[in-house]
Steps between C-alpha positions, in 0.01 A plus 500: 500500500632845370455837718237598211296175579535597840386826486237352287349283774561755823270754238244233416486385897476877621245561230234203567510584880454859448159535322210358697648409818638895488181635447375275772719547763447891471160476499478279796672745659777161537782746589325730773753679699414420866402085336924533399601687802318219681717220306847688550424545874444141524855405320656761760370332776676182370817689429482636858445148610837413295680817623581614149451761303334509128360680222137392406361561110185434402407526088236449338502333175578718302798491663441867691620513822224558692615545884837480628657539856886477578511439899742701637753212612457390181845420248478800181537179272134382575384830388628373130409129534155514659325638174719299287392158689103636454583599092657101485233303669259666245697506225577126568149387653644346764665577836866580440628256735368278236671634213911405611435145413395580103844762458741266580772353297290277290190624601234574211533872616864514514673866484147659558593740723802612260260548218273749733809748585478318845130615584380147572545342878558215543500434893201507751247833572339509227149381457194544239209636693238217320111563560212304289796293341622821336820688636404839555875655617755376747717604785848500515699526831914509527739647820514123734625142414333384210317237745358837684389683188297194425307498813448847529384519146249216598359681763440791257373307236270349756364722657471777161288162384300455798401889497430419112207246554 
């Protein structure tokens, strides 16, 4: 696979999750402020419980970030991974801690992240917000271990779905 082809597919991906499930999520009011402020202080109540500090992004799909917060403890390098992780589990569908296995060396999706000008992430904290079997954004989150960003993403994603039904 070329970086055209590439391009090719991250387009076609980001353009059949923007139309309807775009135009539903805003007029669901999916992405309410006080419904995301709700979800990120839920994933710093788990980083508290970790003692570490993070940056939280949630997009929508479009790929927009829609809320962010950088706790103050937090590293500066999660405030450039956290909407990165949220842009890769929706451009890949899939929760980025999934995605290491497929760029490997010999991997169908080998060199990915060097075709993408290193935009793609590859390690855990970043998961597809998925409602009605249709992802509808995601939320990226980047400053502790990658075992921490995981569950601290979790508890965002959980609760920003739990306020979403």
């Amino acid at each position: 696979m070329n970086k055209e082809q590439l391009s090719e597919i991250i387009s076609q991906v980001l353009a059949d999750n923007g139309g309807a499930a775009a135009a539903s999520a805003t007029s669901d009011n999916l992405f309410d402020k006080h419904k995301m402020e709700r979800a990120i202080d839920a994933g710093v109540a788990k980083a508290d419980e970790l003692k570490v500090g993070v940056t939280i992004a949630i997009e929508d799909i479009t790929t927009t970030v829609q809320m962010s917060y950088h706790m103050p403890n937090g590293n500066l390098v999660g405030t450039y991974l956290a909407p990165k992780k949220a842009w890769s589990a929706i451009a890949m569908k899939e929760p980025t801690k999934d995605i290491s296995k497929d760029i490997q060396p010999g991997g169908p999706l080998y060199q990915m992240e060097t075709m993408l000008d290193g935009k793609l992430v590859s390690f855990p904290g970043g998961i597809p917000l998925v409602l009605n079997g249709e992802i509808v954004g995601a939320v990226g989150v980047s400053g502790g271990l990658i075992e921490e960003d995981q569950a601290i993403c979790e508890a965002v994603v959980n609760e920003f779905l739990k306020e979403s039904n």
